[in-house]
FIVEX-799968 format. One record per residue: x, y, z of N, C-alpha, C, O, CB in turn. Coordinates in steps of 0.001 Angstrom, whole numbers, plus 500000, padded with zeros to 6 digits. Each point is the difference from the previous one (the first is absolute). Glycine has a CB too. Example, Ala and Ser with C-alpha at 12.3 -4.5 7.8 and 13.67 -1.06 7.14 Angstrom:
// residues 2
513190494310507800499110501190500000500900501200500000501036499981500665497072498846500581;501542502223498034500820501190500060499230501090500730500509501108500169500675498264497686;
END
This chain:
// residues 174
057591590945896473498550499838499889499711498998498878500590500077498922498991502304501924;499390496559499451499780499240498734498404500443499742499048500304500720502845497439499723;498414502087497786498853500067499486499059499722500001499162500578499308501720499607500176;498661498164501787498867499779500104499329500981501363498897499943500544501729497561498148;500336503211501509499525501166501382499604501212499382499834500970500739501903498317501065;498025500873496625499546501374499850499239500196498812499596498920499570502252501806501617;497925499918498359499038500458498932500731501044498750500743500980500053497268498827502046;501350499414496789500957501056498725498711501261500367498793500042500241502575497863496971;499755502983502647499347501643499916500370500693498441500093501225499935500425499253503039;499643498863496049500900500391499075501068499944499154500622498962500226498466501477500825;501384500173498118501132500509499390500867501139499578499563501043499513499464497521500297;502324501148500424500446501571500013500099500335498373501077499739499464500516500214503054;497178500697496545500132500005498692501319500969498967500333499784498835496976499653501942;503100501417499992500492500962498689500670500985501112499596500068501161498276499791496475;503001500748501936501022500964500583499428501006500362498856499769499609502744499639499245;498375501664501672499429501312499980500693501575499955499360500978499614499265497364501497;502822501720499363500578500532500105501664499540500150500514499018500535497176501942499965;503075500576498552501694499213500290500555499884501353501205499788500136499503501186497803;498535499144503046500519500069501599499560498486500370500394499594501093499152503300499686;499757496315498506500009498465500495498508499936500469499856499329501022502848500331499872;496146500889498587498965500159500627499207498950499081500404499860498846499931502693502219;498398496592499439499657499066498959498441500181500372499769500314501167502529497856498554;496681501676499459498845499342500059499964498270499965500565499055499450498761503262499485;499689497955501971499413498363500447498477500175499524499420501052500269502185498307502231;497811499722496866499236499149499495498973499375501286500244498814500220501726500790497743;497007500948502855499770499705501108498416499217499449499166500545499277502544501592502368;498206496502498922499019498938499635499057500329500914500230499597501140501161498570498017;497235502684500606499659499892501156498769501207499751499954500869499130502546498089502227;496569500750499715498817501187499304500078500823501061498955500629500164499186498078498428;502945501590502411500128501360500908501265500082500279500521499478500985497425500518500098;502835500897497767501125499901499803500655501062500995501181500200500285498385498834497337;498730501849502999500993501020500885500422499334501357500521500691500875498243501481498173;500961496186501165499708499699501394501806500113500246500542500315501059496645497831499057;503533501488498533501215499896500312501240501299499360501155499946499578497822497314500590;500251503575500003500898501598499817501376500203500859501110500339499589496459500851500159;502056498535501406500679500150501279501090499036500873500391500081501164497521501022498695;502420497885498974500761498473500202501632500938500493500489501061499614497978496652497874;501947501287503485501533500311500997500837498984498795501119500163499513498091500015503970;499958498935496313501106498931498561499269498421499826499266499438500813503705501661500111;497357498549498128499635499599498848501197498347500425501080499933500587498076503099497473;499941495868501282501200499010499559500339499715498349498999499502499484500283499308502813;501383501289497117500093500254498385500527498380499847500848499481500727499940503647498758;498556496261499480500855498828499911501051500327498774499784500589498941498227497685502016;503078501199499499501215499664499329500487498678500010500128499281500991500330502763499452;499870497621498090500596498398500188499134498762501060500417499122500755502110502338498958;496383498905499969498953498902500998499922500248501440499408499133500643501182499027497906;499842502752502038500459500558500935499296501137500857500478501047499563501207498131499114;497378501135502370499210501184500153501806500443501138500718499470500848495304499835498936;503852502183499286501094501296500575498776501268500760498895500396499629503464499281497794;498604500684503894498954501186500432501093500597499696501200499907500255496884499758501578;500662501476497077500290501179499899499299501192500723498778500127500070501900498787498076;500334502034502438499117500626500625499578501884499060500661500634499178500518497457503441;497596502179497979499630501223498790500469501390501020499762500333501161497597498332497214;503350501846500601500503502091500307498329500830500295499465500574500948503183499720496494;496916499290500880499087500543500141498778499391499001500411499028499367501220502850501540;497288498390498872498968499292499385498689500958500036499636500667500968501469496964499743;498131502273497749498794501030499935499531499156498366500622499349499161500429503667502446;497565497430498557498974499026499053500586500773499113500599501060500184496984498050500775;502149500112497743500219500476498384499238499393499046500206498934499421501928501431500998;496724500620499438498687499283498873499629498963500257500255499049499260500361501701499064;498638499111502855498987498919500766501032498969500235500234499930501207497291500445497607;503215498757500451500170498494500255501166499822500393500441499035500625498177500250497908;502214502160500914501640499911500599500375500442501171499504501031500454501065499226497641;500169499183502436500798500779501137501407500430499312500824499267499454498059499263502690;501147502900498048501548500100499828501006500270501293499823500753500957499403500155496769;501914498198501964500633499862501253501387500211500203500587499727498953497807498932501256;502416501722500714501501500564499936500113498887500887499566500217501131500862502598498477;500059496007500168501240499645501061500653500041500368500688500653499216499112498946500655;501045500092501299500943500880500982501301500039499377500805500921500146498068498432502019;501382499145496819501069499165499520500052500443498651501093500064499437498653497954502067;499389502240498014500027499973498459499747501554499604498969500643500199500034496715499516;502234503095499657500260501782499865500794499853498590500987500727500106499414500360502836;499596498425496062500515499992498876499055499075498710499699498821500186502650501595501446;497269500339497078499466499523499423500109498062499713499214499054499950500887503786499531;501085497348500419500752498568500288499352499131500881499488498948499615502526502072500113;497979499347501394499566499227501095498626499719500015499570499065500676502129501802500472;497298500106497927498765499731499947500002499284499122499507498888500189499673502693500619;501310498716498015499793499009498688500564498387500834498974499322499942501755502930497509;500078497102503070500382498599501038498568499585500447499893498794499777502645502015501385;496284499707499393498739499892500330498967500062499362498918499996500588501928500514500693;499216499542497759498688500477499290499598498672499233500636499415499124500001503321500527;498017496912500967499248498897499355500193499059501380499365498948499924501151501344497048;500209499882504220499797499193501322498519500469500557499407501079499966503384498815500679;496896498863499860498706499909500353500399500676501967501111500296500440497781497045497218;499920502700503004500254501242500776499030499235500817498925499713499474501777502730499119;499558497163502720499555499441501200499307500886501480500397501076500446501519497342498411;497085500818501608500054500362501270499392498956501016499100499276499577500880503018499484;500530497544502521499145498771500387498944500697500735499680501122500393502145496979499798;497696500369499800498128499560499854499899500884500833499163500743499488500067496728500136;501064502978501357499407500537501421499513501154499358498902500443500337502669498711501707;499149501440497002499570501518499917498855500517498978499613501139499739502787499129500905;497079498053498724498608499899499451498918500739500721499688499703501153500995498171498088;498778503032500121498676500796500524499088498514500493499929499048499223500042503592498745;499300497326503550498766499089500186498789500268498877499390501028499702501207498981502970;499328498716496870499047499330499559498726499789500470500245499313500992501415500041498414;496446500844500534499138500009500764498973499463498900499836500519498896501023501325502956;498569497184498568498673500122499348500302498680498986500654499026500373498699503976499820;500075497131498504500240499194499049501286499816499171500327499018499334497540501404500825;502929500981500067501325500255499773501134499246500455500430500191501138498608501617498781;501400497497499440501593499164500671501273500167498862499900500242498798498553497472502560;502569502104499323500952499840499410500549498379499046500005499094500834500158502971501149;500188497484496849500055499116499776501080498891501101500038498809499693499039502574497963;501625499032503398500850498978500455499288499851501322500257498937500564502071501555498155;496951500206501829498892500591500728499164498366500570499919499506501125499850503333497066;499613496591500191499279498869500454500562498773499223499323499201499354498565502223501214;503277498560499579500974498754499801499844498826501435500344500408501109501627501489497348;497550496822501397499478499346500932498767500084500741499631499215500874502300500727499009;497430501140499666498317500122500187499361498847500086500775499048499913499122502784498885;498802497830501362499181499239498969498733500524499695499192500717500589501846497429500106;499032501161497969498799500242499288498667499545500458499836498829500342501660501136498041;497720500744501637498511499345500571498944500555499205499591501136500242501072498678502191;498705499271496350498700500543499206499089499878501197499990499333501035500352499836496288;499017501601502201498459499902501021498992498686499523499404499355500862500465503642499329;500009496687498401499387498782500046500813498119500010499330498970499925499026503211498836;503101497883501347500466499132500204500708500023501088500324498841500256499402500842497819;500794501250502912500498499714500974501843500651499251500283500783499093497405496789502118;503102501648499694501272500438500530500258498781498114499477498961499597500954501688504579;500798500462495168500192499401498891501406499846499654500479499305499104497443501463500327;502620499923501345501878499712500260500671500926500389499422501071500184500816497661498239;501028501179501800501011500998500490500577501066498698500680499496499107500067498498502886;498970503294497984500833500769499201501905499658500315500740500289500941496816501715499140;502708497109498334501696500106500558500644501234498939501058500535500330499379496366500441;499043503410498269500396501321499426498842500794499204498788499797499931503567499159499896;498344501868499690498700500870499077501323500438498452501080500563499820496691501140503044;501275497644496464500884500155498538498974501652499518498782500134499889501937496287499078;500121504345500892499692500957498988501114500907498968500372501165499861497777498822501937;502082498763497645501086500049498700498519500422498633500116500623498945502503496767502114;496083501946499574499222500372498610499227500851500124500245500721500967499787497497498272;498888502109500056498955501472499890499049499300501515499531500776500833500086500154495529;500293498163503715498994499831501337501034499665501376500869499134499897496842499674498443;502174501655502428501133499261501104498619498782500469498775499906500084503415502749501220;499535496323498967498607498766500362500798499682501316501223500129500058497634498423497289;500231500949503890500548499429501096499997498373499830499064499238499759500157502891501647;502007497648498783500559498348500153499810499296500679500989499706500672500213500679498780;497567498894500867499515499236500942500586498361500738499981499099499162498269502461499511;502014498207502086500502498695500207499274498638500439500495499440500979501080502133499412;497317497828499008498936499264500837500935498345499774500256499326499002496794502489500393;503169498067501686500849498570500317501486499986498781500912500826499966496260497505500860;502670500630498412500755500512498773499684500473498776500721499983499003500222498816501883;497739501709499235499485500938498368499992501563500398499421500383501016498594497615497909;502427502571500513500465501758499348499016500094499359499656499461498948502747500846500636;496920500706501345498523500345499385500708501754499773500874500622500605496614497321501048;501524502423497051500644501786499694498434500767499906499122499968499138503618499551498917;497336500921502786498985500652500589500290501248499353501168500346500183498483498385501997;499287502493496738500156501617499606499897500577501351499201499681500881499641500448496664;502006500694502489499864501181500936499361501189499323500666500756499293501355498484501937;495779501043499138499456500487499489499424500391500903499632499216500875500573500000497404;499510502277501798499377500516500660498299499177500714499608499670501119502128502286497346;497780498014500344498640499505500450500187498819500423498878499682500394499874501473498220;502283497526501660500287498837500693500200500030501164499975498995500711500681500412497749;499666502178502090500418500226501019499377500435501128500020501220500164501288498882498489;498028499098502343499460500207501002500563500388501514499317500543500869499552498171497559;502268500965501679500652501066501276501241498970500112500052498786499802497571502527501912;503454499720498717501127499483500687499992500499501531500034501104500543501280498842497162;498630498823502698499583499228501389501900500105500530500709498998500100496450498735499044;503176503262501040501489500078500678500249499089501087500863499123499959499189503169499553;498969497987501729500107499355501209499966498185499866500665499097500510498118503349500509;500210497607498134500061498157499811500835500020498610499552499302499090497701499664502047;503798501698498659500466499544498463499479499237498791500504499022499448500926501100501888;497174500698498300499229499423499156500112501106498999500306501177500194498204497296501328;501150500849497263499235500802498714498342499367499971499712498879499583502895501323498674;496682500530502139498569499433499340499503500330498911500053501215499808499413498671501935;499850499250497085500056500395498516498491499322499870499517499159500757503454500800498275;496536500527500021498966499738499591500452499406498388500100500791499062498513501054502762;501609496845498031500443499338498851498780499726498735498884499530500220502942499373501617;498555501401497190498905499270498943499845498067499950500891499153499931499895503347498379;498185497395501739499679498390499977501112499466498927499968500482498868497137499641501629;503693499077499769500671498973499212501707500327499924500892499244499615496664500424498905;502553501881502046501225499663499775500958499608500939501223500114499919498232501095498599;499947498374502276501346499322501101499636498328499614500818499092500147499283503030502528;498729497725496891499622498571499767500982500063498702500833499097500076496349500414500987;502959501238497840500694499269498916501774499601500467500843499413499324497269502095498747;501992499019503201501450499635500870499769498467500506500878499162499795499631503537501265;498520497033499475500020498740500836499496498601499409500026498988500701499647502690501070;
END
C-alpha cells in the first residue's frame, strides 16, 4: 500500500501491557468510528506494514488500545512505538456539506464570487496556525486562508471551492 492511498490515523504512543499490548494516539474527533479495525498499516522504515488487530477497545477518549496478532512481548511493542499508523482513503467517513477533507480538493478551483474563477488548488500548506490553500493562477502561487467565513460552498460535482474573498487580496497576487 502506498502512502499517497491513505490517511494518517495516528500514532502508536506508549506500551500498555507486558503481553505486547500498545496504545495508539488516534487523530481524529470520532475516535469510536475506528474501535472495530481487522488491521492497521504501521509505518516502519518509510514503509506502510499491515498489521493486523487480536483485539482493540477505546482508552480515555483519544486512545485506542490494541493487541496485535504479531506483537506478544514487551519487546516487540517497545520496536513500534512512536510509528505512525495508517489507513486507506476509502475507509474515510463521507464528507457533506461545507466539510472536506484536505486532499479532498487538491485540483479544485477556486471561484470568488466577485472575481470569478481564481486558480487551481495544487496544495494546502498547514504547517502554520492558519492552513492556507495554494493557489495556481498561470505562474503566480496565490495563498488563499482557509477561513470559515471565506467559505461559500464546496461545489464537489463541478470541483469548485466558492469563496467570498476580501477586496485586494488576490489583487496583491497579480
Amino acid at each position: 500500500m502506498r502512502k499517497e492511498d491513505c490517511f494518517y490515523l495516528g500514532k502508536i504512543a506508549k506500551k500498555f501491557s507486558f503481553k505486547g499490548e500498545v496504545l495508539a494516539y488516534l487523530d481524529t474527533d470520532e475516535p469510536e468510528l475506528y474501535e472495530n479495525l481487522e488491521s492497521v498499516f504501521v509505518e516502519c522504515n518509510k514503509h506502510l506494514v499491515p498489521f493486523f488487530i487480536e483485539s482493540s477497545s477505546l482508552h480515555k477518549n483519544d486512545f485506542l488500545r490494541i493487541r496485535f496478532e504479531d506483537i506478544t512481548t514487551e519487546e516487540a511493542a517497545e520496536a513500534i512505538l512512536g510509528n505512525a499508523i495508517y489507513l486507506p482513503l476509502k475507509m474515510l467517513p463521507k464528507l457533506s456539506g461545507n466539510k472536506f477533507y484536505f486532499h479532498e480538493v487538491i485540483g479544485f478551483e477556486v471561484e470568488d464570487k466577485r472575481l470569478g474563477i481564481v486558480g487551481k488548488i495544487i496544495s494546502i500548506n498547514d504547517s502554520s496556525a492558519q492552513p492556507l490553500f495554494e493557489v495556481l493562477n498561470g505562474d503566480v502561487e496565490i495563498l488563499i486562508p482557509m477561513i470559515d467565513h471565506f467559505l461559500i460552498k464546496i461545489d464537489r460535482d463541478n470541483k469548485r471551492v466558492i469563496m467570498d474573498l476580501p477586496e485586494g487580496l488576490i489583487e496583491m497576487y497579480l
